[in-house]
PyMOL commands that place a pseudoatom at each C-alpha (Angstrom):
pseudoatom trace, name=CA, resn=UNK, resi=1, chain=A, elem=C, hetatm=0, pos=[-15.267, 57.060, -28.551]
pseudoatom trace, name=CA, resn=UNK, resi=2, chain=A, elem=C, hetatm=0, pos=[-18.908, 57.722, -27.208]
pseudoatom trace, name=CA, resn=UNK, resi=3, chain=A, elem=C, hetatm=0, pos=[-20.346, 55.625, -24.820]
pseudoatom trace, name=CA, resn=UNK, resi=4, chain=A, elem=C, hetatm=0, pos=[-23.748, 54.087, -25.783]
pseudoatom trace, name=CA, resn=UNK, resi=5, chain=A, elem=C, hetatm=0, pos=[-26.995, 54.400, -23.590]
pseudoatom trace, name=CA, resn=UNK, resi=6, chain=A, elem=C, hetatm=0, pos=[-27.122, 50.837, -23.557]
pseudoatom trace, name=CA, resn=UNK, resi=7, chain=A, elem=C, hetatm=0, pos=[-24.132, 50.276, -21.571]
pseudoatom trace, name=CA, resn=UNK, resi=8, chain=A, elem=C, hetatm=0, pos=[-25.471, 52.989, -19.132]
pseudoatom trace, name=CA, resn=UNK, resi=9, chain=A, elem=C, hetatm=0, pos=[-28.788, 51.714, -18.709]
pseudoatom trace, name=CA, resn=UNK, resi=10, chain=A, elem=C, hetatm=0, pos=[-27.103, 47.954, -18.227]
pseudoatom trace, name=CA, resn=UNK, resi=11, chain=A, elem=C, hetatm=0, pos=[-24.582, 49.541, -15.453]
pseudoatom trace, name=CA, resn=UNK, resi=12, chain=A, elem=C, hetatm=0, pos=[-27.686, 51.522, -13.660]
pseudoatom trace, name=CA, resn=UNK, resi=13, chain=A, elem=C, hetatm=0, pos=[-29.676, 48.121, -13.514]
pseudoatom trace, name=CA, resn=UNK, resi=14, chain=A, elem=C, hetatm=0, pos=[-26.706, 46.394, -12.574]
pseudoatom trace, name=CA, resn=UNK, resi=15, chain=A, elem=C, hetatm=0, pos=[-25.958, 48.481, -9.828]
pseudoatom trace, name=CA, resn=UNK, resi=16, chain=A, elem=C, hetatm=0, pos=[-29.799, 49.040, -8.553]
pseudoatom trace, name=CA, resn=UNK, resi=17, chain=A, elem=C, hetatm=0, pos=[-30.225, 45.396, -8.210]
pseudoatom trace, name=CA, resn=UNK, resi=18, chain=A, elem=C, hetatm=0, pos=[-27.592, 45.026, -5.749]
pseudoatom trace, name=CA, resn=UNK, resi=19, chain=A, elem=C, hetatm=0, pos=[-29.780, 45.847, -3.246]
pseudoatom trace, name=CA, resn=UNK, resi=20, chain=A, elem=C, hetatm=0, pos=[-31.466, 43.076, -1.456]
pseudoatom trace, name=CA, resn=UNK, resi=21, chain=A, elem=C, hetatm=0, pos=[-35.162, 44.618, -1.475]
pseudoatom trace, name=CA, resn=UNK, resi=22, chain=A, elem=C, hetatm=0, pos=[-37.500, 47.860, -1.214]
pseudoatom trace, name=CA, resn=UNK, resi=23, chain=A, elem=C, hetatm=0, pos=[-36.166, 49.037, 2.211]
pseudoatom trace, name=CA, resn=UNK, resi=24, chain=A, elem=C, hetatm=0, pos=[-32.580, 48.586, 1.515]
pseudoatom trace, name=CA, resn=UNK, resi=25, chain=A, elem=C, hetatm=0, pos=[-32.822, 50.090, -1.641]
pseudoatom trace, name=CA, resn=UNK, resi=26, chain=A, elem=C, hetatm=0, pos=[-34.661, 53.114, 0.179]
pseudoatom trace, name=CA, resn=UNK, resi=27, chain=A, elem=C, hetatm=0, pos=[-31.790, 53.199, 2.663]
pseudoatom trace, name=CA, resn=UNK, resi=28, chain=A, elem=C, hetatm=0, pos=[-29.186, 53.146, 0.167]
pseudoatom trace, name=CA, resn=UNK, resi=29, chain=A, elem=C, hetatm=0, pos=[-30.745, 56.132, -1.447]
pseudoatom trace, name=CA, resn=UNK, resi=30, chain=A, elem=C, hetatm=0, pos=[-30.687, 58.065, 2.300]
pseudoatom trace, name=CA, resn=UNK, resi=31, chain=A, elem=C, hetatm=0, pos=[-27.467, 57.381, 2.274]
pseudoatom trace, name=CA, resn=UNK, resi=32, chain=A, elem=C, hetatm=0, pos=[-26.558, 59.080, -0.791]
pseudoatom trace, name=CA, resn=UNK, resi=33, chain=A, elem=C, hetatm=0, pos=[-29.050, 61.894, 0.454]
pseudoatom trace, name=CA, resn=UNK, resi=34, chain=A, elem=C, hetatm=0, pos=[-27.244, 61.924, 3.712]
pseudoatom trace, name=CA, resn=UNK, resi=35, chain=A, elem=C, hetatm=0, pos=[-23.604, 62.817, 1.164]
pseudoatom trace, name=CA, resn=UNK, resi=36, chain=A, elem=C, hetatm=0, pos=[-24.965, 65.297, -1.016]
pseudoatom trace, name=CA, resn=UNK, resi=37, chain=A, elem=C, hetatm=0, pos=[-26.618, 67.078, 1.585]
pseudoatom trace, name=CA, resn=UNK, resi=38, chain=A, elem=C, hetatm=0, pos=[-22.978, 67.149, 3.283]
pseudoatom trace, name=CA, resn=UNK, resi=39, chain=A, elem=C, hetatm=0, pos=[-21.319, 68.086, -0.101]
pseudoatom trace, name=CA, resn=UNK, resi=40, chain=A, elem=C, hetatm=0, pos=[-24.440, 70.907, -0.210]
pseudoatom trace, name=CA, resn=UNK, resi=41, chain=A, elem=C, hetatm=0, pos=[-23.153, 71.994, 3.145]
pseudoatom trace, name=CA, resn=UNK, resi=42, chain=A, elem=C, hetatm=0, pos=[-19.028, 72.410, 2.275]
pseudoatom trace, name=CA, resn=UNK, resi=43, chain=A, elem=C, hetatm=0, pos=[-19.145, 73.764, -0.974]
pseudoatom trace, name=CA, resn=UNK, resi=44, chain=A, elem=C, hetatm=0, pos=[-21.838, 76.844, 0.990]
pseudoatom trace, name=CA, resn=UNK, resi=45, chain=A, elem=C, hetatm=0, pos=[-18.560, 76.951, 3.450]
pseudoatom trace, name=CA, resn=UNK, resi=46, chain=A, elem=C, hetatm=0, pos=[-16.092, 77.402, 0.801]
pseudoatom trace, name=CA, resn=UNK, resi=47, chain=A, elem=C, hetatm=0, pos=[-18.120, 80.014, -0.802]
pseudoatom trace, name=CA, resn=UNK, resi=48, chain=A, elem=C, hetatm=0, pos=[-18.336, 82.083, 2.482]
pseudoatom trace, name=CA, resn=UNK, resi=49, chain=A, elem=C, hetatm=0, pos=[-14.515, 81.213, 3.491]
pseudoatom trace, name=CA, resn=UNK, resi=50, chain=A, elem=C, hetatm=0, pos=[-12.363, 80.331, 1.231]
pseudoatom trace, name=CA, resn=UNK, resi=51, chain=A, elem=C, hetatm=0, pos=[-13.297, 80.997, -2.198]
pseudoatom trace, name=CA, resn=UNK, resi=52, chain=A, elem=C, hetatm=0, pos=[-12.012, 84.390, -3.144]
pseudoatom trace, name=CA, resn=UNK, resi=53, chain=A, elem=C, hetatm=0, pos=[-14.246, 84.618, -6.071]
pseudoatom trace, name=CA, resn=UNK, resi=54, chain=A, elem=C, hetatm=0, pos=[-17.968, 82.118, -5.590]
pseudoatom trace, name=CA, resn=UNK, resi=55, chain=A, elem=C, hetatm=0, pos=[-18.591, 82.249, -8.630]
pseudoatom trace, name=CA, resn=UNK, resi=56, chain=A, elem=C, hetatm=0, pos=[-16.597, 79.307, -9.605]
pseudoatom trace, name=CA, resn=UNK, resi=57, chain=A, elem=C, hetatm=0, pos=[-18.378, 77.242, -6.303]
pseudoatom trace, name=CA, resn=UNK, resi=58, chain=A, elem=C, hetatm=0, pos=[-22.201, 78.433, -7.793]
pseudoatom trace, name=CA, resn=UNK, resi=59, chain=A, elem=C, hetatm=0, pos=[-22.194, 76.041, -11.172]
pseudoatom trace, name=CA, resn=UNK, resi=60, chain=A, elem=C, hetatm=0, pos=[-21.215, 73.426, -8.617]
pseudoatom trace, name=CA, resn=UNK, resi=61, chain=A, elem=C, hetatm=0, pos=[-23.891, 74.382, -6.115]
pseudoatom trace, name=CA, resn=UNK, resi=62, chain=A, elem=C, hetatm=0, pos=[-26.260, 74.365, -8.377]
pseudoatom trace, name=CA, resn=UNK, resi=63, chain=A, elem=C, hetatm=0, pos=[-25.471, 70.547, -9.656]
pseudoatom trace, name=CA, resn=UNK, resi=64, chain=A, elem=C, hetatm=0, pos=[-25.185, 69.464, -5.668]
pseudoatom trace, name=CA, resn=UNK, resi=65, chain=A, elem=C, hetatm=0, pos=[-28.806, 71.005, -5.506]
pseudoatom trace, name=CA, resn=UNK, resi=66, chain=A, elem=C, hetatm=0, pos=[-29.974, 69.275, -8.628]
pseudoatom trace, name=CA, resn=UNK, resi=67, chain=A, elem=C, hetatm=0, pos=[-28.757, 65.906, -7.427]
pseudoatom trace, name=CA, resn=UNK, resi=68, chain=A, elem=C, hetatm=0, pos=[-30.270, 65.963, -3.808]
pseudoatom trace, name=CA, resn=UNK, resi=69, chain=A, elem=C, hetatm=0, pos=[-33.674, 66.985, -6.006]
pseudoatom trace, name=CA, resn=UNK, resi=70, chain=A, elem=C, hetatm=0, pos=[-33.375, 63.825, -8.041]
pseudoatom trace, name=CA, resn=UNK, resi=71, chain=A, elem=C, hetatm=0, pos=[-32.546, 61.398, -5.014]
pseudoatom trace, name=CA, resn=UNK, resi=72, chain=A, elem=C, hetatm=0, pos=[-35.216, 63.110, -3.062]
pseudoatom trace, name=CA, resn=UNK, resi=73, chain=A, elem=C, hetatm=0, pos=[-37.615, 62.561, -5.668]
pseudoatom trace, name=CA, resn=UNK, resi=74, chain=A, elem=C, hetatm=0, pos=[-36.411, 58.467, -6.149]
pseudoatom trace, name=CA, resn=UNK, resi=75, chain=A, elem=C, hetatm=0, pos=[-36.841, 58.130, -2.527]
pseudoatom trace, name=CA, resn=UNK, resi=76, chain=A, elem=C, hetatm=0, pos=[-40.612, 59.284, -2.356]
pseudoatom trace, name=CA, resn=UNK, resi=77, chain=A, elem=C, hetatm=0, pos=[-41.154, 57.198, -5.311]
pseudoatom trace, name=CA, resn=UNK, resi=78, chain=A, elem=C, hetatm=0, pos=[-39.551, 53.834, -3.843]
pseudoatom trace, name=CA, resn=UNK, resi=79, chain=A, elem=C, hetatm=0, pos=[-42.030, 54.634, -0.892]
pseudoatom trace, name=CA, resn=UNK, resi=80, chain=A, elem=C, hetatm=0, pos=[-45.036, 54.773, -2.565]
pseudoatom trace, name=CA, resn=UNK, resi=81, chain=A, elem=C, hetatm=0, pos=[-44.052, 51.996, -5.316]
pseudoatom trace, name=CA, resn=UNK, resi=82, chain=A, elem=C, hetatm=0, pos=[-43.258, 50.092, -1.667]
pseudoatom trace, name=CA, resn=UNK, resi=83, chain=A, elem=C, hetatm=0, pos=[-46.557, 51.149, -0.145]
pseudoatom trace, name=CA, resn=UNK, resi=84, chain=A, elem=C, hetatm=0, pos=[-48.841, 50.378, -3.374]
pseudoatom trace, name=CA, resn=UNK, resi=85, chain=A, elem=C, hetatm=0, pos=[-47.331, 46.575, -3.277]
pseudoatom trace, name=CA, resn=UNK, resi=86, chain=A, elem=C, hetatm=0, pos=[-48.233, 45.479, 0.150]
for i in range(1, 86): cmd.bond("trace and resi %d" % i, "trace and resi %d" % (i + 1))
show_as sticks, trace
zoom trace
């Protein structure tokens, strides 16, 4: 049984209005910079240390990277959404 994008977009909205306004939004979003950056950081470790083969860390990498990208991005934009209504 598929999901439907309607129960997504109501779980997103349900979960971005927890936040009590622009700034602690913003910080929440650090936050979850501050974790991927750190998951960034361990799977580059077990790719130089552990992993016997990094080809199975690289697909992972690469999804770490996109989702620090997309946080990034929704940080910038909650600034200057912030900044435009003062």
């Amino acid at each position: 049984m598929k999901p439907s994008n309607q129960y997504f977009g109501y779980e997103r909205d349900a979960h971005a209005s927890r936040a009590k306004s622009t700034a602690d939004f913003i910080n929440k979003l650090k936050i979850v910079e501050e974790e991927a950056d750190e998951a960034i950081y361990w799977l580059e470790l077990f790719k130089e240390v552990l992993i016997p083969n990094p080809r199975e860390i690289k697909p992972l990498n690469k999804e770490a990277n996109e989702v620090l990208a997309i946080i990034v991005t929704s940080i910038k934009t909650a600034r200057k959404n912030k900044a435009r209504n003062r």
